[in-house]
LOZA-826138 format. One record per residue (C-alpha): x, y, z. Coordinates in nm, 3 decimals. Layout:
residues N
- X, Y, Z .
...
***
This chain:
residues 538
- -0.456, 3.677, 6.711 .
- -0.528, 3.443, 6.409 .
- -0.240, 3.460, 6.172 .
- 0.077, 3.277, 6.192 .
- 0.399, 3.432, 6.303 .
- 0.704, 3.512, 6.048 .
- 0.960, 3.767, 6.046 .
- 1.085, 3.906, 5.716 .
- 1.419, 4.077, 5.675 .
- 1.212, 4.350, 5.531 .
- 1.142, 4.631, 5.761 .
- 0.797, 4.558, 5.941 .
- 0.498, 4.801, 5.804 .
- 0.427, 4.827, 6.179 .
- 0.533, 4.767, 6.536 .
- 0.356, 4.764, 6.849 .
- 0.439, 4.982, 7.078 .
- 0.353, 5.245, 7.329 .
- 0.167, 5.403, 7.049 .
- -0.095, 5.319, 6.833 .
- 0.062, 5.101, 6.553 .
- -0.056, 5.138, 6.189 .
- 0.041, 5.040, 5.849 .
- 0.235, 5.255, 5.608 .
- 0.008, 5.316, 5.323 .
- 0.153, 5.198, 4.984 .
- 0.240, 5.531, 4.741 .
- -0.050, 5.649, 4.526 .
- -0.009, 5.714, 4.109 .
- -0.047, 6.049, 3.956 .
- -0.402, 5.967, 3.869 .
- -0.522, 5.872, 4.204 .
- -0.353, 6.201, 4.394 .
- -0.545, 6.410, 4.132 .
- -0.870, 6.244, 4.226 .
- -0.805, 6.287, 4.602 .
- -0.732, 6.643, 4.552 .
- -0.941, 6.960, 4.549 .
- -0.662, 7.179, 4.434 .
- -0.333, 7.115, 4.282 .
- -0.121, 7.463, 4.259 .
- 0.205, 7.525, 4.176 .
- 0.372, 7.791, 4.414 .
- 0.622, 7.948, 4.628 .
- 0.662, 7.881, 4.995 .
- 0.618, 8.224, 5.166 .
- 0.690, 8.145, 5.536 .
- 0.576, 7.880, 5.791 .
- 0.448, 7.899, 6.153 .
- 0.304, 7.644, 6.393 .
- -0.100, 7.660, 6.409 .
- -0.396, 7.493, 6.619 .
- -0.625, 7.296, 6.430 .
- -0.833, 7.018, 6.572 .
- -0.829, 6.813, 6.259 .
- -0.397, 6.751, 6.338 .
- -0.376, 6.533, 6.627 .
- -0.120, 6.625, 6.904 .
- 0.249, 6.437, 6.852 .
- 0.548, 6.459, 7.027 .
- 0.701, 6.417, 6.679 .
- 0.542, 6.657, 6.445 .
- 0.328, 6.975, 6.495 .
- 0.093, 7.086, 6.254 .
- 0.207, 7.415, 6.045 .
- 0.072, 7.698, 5.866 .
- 0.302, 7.738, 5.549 .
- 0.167, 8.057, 5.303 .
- 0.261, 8.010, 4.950 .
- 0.232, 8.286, 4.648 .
- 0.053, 8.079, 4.425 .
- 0.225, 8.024, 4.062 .
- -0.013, 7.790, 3.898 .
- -0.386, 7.617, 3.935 .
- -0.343, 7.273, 3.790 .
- -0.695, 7.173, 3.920 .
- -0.961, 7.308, 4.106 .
- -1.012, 7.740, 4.110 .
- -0.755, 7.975, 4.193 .
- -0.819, 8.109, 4.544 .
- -0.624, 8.434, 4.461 .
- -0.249, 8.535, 4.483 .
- -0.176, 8.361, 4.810 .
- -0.300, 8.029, 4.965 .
- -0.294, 7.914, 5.335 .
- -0.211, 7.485, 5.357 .
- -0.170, 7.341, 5.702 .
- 0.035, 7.015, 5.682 .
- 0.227, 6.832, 5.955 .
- 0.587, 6.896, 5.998 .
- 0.858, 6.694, 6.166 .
- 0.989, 6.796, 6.537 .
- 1.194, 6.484, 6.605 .
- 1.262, 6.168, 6.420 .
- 1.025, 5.930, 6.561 .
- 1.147, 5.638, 6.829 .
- 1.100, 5.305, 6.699 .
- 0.777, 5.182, 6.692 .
- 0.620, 5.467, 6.674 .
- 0.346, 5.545, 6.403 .
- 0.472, 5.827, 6.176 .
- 0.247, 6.050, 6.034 .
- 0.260, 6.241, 5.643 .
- 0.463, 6.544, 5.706 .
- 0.635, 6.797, 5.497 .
- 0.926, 7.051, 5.552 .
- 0.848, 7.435, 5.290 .
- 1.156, 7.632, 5.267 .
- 1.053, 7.970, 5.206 .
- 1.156, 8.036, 4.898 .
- 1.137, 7.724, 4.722 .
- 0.875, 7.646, 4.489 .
- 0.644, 7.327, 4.487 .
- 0.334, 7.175, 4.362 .
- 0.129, 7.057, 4.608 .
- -0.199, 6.828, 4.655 .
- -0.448, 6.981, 4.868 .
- -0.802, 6.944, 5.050 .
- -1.019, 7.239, 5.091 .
- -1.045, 7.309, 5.436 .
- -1.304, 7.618, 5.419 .
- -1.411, 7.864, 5.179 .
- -1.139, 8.100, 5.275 .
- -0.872, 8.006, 5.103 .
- -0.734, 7.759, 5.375 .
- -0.613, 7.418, 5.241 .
- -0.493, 7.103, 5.429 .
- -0.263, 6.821, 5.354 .
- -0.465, 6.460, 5.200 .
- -0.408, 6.252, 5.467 .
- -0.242, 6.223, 5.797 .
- -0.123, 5.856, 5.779 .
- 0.211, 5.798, 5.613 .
- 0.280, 5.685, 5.294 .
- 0.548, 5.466, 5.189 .
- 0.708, 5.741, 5.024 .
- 0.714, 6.017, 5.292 .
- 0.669, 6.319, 5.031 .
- 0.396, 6.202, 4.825 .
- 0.155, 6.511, 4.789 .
- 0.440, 6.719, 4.725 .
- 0.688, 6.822, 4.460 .
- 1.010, 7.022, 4.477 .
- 1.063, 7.223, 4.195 .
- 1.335, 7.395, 4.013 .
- 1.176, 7.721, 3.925 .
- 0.896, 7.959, 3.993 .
- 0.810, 7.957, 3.594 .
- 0.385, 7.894, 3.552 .
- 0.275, 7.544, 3.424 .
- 0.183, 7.511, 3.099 .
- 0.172, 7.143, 3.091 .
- -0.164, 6.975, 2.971 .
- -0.181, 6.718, 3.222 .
- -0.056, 6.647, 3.549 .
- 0.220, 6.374, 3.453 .
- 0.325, 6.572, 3.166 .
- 0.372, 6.874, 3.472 .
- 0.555, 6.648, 3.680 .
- 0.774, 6.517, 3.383 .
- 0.889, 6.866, 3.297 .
- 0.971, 7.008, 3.643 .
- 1.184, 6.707, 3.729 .
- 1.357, 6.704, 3.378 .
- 1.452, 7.042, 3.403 .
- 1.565, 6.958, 3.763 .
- 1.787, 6.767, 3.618 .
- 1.976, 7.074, 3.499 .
- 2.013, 7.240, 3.757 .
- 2.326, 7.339, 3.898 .
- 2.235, 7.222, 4.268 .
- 2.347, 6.856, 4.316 .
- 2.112, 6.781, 4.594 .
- 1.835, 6.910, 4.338 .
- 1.954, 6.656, 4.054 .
- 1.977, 6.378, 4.287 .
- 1.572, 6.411, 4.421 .
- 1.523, 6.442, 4.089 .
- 1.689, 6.155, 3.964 .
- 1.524, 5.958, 4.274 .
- 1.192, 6.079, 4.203 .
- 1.228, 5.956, 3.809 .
- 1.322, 5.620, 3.960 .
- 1.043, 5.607, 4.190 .
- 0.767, 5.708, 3.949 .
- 0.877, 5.439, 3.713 .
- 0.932, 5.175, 3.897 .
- 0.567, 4.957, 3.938 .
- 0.764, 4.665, 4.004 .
- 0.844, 4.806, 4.332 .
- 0.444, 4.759, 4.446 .
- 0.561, 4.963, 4.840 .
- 0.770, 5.231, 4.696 .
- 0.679, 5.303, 4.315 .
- 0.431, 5.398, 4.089 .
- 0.422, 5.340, 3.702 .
- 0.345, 5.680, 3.634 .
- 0.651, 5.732, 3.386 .
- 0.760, 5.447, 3.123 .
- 1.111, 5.308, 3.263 .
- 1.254, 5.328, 2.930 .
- 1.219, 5.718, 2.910 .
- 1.328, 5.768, 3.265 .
- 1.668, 5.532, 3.128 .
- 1.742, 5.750, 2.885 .
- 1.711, 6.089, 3.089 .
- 1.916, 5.964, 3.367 .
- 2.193, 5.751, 3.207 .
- 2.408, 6.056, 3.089 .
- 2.487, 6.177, 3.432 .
- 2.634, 5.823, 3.560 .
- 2.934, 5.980, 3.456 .
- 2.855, 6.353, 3.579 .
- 3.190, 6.543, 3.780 .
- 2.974, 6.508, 4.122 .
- 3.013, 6.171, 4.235 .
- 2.707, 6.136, 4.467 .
- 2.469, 6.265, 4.176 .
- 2.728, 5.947, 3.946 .
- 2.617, 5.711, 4.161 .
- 2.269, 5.832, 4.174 .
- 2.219, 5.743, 3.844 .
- 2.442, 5.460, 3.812 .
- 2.185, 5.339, 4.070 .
- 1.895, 5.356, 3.904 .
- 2.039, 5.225, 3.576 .
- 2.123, 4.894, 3.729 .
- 1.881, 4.866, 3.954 .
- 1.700, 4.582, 3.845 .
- 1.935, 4.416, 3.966 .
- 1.969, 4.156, 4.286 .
- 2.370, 4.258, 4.303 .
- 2.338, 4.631, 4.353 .
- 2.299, 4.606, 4.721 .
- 2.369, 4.397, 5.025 .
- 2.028, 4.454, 5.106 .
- 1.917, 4.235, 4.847 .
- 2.116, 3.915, 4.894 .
- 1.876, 3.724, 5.128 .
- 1.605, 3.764, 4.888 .
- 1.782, 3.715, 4.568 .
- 1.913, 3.366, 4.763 .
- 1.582, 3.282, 4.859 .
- 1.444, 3.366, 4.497 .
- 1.778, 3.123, 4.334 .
- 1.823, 2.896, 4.636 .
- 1.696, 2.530, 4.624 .
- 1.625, 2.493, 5.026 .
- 1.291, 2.673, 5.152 .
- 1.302, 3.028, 5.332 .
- 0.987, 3.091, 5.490 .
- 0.944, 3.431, 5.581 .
- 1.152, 3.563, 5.369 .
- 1.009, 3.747, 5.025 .
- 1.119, 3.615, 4.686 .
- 1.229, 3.867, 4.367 .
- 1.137, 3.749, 4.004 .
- 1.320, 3.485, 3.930 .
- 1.321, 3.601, 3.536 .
- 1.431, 3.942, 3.660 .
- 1.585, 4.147, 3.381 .
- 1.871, 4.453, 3.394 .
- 1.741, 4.616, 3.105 .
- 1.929, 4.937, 3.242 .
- 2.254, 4.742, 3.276 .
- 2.159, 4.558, 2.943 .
- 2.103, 4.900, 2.748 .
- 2.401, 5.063, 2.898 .
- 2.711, 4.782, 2.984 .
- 2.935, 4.950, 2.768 .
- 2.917, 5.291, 2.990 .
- 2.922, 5.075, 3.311 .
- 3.180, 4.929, 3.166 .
- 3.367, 5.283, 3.081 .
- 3.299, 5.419, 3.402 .
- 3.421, 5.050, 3.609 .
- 3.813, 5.116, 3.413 .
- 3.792, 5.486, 3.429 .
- 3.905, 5.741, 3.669 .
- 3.622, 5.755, 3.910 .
- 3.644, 5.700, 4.296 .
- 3.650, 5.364, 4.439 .
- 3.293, 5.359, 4.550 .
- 3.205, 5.510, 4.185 .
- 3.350, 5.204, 4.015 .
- 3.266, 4.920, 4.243 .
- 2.902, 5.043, 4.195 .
- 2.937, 5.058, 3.856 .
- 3.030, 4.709, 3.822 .
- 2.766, 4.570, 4.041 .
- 2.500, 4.754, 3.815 .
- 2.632, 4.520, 3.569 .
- 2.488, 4.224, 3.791 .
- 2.232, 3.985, 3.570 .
- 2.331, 4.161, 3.219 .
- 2.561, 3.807, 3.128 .
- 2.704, 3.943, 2.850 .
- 3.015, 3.776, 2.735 .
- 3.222, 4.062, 2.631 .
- 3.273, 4.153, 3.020 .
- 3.451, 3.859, 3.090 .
- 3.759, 4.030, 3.030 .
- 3.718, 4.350, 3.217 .
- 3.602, 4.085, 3.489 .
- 3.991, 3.927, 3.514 .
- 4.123, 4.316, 3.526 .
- 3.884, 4.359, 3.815 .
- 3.908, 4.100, 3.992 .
- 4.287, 4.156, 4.015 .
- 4.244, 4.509, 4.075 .
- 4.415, 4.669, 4.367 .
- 4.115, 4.797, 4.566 .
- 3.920, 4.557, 4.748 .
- 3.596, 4.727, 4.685 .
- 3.650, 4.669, 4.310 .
- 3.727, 4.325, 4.347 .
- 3.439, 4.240, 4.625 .
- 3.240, 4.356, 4.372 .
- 3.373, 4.180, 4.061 .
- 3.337, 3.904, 4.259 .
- 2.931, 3.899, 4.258 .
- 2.956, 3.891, 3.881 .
- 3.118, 3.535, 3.893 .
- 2.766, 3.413, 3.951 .
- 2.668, 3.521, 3.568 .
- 2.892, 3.296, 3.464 .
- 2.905, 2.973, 3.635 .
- 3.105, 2.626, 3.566 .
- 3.475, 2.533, 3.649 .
- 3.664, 2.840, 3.584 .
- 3.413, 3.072, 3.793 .
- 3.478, 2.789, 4.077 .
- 3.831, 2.778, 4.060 .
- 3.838, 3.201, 4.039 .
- 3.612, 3.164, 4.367 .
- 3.805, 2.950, 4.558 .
- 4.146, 3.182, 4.480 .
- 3.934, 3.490, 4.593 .
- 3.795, 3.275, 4.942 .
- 4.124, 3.357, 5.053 .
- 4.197, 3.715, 4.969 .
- 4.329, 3.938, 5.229 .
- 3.987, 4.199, 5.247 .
- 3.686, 4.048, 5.416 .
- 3.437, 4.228, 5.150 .
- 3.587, 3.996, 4.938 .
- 3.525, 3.707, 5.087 .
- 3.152, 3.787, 5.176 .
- 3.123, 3.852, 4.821 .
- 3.249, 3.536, 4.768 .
- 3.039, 3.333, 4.974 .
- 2.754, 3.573, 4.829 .
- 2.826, 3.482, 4.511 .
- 2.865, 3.083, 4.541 .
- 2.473, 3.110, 4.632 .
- 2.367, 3.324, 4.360 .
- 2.486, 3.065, 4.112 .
- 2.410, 2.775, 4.328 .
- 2.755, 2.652, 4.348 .
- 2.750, 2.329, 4.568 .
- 3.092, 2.211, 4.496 .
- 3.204, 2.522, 4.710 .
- 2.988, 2.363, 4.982 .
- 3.362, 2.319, 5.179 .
- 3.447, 2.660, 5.095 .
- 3.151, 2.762, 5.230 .
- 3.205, 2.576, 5.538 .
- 3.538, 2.720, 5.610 .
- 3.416, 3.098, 5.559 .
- 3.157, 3.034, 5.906 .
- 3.500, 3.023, 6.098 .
- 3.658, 3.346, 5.913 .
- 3.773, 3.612, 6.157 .
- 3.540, 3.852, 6.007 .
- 3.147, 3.827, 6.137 .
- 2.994, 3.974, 5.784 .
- 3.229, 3.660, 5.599 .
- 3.079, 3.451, 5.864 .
- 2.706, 3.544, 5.782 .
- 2.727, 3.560, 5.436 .
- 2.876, 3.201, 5.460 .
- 2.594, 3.076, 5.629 .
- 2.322, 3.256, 5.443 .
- 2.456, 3.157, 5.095 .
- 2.454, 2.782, 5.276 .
- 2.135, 2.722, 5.386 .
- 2.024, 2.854, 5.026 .
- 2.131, 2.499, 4.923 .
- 1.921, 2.197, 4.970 .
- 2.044, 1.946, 5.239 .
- 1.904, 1.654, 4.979 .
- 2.285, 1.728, 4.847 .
- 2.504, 1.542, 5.082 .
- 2.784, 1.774, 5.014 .
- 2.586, 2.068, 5.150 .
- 2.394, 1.827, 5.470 .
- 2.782, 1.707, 5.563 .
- 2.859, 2.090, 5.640 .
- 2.546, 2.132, 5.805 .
- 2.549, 1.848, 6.011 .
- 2.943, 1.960, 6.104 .
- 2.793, 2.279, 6.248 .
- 2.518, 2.191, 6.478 .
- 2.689, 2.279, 6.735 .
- 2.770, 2.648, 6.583 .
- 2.646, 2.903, 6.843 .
- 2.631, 3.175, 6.617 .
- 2.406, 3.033, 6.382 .
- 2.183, 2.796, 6.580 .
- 1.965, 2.645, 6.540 .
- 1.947, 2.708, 6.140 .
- 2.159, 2.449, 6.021 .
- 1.932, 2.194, 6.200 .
- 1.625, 2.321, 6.100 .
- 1.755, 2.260, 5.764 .
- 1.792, 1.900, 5.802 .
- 1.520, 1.839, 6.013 .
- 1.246, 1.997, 5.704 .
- 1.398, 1.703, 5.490 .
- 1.401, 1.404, 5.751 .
- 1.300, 1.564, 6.156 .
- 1.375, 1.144, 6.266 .
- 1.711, 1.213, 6.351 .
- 1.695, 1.570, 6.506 .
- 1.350, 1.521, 6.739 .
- 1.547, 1.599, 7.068 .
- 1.702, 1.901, 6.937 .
- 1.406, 2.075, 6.768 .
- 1.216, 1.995, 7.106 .
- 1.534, 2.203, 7.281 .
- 1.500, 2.464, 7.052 .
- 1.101, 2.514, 7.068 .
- 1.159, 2.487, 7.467 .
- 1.449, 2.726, 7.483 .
- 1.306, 2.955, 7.158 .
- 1.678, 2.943, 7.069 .
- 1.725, 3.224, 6.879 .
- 2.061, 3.274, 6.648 .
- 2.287, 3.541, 6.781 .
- 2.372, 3.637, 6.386 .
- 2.062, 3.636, 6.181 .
- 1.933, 3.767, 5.883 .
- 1.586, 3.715, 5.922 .
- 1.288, 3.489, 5.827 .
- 1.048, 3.254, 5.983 .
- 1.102, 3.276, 6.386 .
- 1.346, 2.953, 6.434 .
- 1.188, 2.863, 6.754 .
- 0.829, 2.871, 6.571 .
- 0.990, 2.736, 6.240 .
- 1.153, 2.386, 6.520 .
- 0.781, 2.382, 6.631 .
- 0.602, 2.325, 6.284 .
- 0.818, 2.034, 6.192 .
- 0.809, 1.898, 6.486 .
- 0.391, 1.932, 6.493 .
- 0.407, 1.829, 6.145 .
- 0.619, 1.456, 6.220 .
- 0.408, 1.411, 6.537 .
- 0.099, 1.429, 6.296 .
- 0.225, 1.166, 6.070 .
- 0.269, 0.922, 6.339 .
- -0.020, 0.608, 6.396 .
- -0.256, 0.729, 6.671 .
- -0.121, 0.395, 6.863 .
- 0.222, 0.505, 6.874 .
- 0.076, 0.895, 6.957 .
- -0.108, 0.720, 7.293 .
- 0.179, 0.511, 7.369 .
- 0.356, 0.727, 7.558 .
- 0.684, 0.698, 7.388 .
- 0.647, 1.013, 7.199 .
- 0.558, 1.216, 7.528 .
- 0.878, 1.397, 7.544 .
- 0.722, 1.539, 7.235 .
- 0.430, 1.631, 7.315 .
- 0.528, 1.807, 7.569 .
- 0.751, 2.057, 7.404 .
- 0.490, 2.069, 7.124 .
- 0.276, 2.230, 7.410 .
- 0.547, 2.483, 7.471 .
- 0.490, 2.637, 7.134 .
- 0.453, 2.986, 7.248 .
- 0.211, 3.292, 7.207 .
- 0.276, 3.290, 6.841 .
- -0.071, 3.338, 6.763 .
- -0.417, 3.123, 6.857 .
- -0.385, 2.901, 6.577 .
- -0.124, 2.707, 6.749 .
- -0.272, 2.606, 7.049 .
- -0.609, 2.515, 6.847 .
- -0.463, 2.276, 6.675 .
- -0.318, 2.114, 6.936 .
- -0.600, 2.088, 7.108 .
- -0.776, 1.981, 6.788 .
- -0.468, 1.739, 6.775 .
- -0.545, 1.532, 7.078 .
- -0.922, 1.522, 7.044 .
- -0.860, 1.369, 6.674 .
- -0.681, 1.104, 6.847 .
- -0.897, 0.995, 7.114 .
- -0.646, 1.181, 7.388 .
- -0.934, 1.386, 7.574 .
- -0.802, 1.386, 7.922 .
- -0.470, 1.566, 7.815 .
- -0.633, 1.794, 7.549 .
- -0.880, 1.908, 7.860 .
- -0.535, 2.007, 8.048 .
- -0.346, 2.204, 7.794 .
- -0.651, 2.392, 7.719 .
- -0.685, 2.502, 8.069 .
- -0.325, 2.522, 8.139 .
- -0.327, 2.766, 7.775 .
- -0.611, 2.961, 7.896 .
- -0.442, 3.063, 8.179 .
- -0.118, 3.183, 8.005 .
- -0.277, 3.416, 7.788 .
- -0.445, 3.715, 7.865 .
- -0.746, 3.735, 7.551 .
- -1.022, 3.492, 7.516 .
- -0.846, 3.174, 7.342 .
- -1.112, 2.994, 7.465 .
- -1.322, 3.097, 7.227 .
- -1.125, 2.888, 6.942 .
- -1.115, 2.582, 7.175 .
- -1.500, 2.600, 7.122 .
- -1.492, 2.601, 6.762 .
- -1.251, 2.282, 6.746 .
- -1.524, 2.105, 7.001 .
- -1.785, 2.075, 6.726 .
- -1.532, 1.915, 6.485 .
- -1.166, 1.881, 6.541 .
- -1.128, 1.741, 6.208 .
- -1.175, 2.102, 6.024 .
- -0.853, 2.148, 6.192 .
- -0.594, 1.930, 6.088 .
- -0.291, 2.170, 6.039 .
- -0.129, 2.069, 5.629 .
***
């Protein structure tokens, strides 16, 4: 155990459990599937049936299959004749948590696909690439919309015109994979879920017509995509868009591009802007407008008064994030009207908002919302808070009012303590003792671990003199309760005291630390003997 502990908000590639846990592979381009494979056919799933095969390990989960296709079209390798045999995993239950998943698919006889193969023998008997899971859990496979041959040139070019004609087709569920598949295989910026094997711009242009299609689930589909370059378009986003805007540090939690661009939303406002005062559902138009997040373009200023009066509080929750494209006094004063509307998505978009343009003169505001009625108001509060620097007394008055805030602690202190720890030693000891933990929390670096580095960090600043003393013991000894983060910790505590001379209390916390773990620790002790100086922690 050598690396430091942090929790992201993102989901975790892996967990430990029961079983084995291993990391979700990131998708693979075009390019890189056709090198892996020794056939790539086009054909129609004939019927399925469970198999033994040696090379599928046992799951409670998924069972390996049999699925016969009648084989349309060779895009590489040599035709094996008019059927072909592929064995593949296929789901039996949806995995428990923390439970490796393996690469599965699901053939509906019937349906036509092209699909990445290995040879398996000289038979005609094909297996799936891999057994590990990608990020996207259908890579090797493509629904299509037809049983008509390939007479593309090139594998992207096949791709390309299956999914564009999928776009036709009169199934919704159809047009929707196919719109998410477009989005997928264009999207490089996305380094875990897409690939760059279509240029954005074309995939724009091919999906922007049905944001205002009669089925509103296909609508939103591509309304979607079209803005989704775009921190606004989701909840999801927020902490990350805060910690990519925010002037306070996040640890542990990933940062966006700051220079992020809609082009989608840039290229097409005037159609987001159609659909946002049109007839569409609620959910339609509210989406619409939030694809319009980062675009800044002055002629929606207007249409942003309509909606943020507008009679549906999904509209205005919504119209609400776009008050962060345009920041000064009148965006503040429109904020502070809206902190007080009657819907609580309104006020969390609020409070969202006031972060995303950095805001600090609705610090109060801000402070008010952690007492609203309404736990998502509440944690969007707080989240859009500790975005701000506590160097701005404005924003360290609120945190210092809500120390004491149960629901959030110990964030707010942790806060103030990175900029001055003096004044907060006792209660970053507490917290590393009691690994206070908040009960509403987004994510991030561990608070208990995240109390424990600034506290290591001021005890390391201090004279040696003062360090001997004795006055700083109270210290010291929560530093030594810093946990089984990882064996870093303890090594450079131990380092700590032999740097300063202390070698009668480093001798006890390394025995008392070997003790409380159960994997050789010791060995790292050893290294920090030769020269504790290669292990000052920065």
């Amino acid at each position: 155990m050598t690396s430091r502990c942090t929790m992201t908000v993102a989901a975790l590639l892996a967990v430990l459990s029961a079983a084995p846990a291993r990391l979700v592979g990131p998708p693979l381009s075009l390019e890189k599937l056709t090198l892996e494979a020794d056939i790539i056919f086009k054909g129609t799933a004939v019927s399925s049936g469970p198999v033994r095969d040696e090379w599928f390990k046992q799951s409670q989960y998924f069972i390996a299959q049999e699925t016969h296709f009648k084989v349309i079209s060779v895009i590489k390798g040599n035709k094996p004749g008019e059927t072909l045999r592929l064995r593949h995993y296929d789901k039996t239950l949806s995995p428990r948590v923390g439970t490796f998943a393996l690469q599965f698919y699901h053939f509906e006889p019937g349906r036509t696909y092209i699909v990445f193969a290995k040879e398996a023998d000289q038979s005609g008997l094909f297996r799936q690439l891999w057994t590990d899971l990608k990020s996207r859990e259908d890579q090797g496979v493509l629904l299509c919309p037809n049983d008509k041959l390939v007479t593309a040139n090139t594998v992207r070019e096949a791709f390309w015109n299956e999914l564009t004609t999928m776009l036709d087709s009169g199934n919704p569920s159809d047009v929707t994979y196919a719109i998410r598949q477009l989005d997928q295989m264009s999207d490089g910026r996305d380094a875990f879920n897409g690939t760059e094997d279509f240029e954005r711009k074309d995939v724009l242009e091919a999906i922007h017509g049905f944001m205002t299609d009669r089925d509103s689930k296909i609508a939103r589909a591509a309304i979607a995509v079209v803005g989704s370059r775009n921190p606004y378009l989701s909840d999801e986003r927020t902490p990350f868009w805060l910690a990519t805007v925010g002037s306070a540090e996040a640890p542990g939690i990933g940062k966006m591009d700051p220079k992020m661009k809609n082009a989608g939303g840039e290229r097409y406002w005037r159609d987001l802007l159609s659909i946002a005062d049109g007839g569409a559902s609620v959910e339609t138009r509210s989406l619409a407008i939030r694809a319009l997040g980062l675009v800044r373009e002055p002629s929606l200023r207007k249409p942003l008064d309509r909606w943020l009066a507008d009679p549906e509080p999904a509209v205005r929750a919504s119209a609400a994030l776009l008050l962060a494209d345009f920041p000064g006094a009148d965006g503040i004063r429109r904020m502070t009207v809206l902190a007080d509307d009657d819907a609580a998505d309104v006020r969390a978009s609020v409070a969202n908002s006031a972060g995303f343009a950095q805001e600090a003169e609705l610090a109060d505001i801000l402070g008010n919302l952690l007492a609203d009625k309404e736990a998502k108001v509440r944690k969007a509060a707080a989240m859009s808070l500790l975005s701000f620097s506590p160097k701005n007394e404005v924003i360290a008055r609120v945190f210092r009012a809500n120390l004491d805030n149960e629901e959030f602690e110990p964030l707010f202190l942790i806060a103030l303590a990175r900029e001055n720890p003096e004044p907060y030693l006792s209660a970053l000891a507490q917290t590393v003792e009691k690994k206070t933990e908040p009960r509403t929390w987004w994510g991030g670096q561990i608070p208990a671990f995240a109390a424990w580095e600034i506290l290591f960090r001021y005890l390391q600043a201090q004279q040696t003199d003062k360090v001997r003393s004795g006055t700083l013991d109270r210290y010291l000894d929560a530093m030594e309760q810093v946990g089984n983060y990882s064996s870093s910790e303890p090594r450079d505590i131990y380092a700590f005291y032999l740097q300063r001379g202390m070698t009668e209390r480093a001798k006890k916390f390394r025995d008392k630390s070997n003790k409380a773990v159960p994997y050789d620790l010791d060995s790292f002790f050893k290294m920090v003997d030769d020269n504790p100086w290669l292990y000052k922690r920065e």
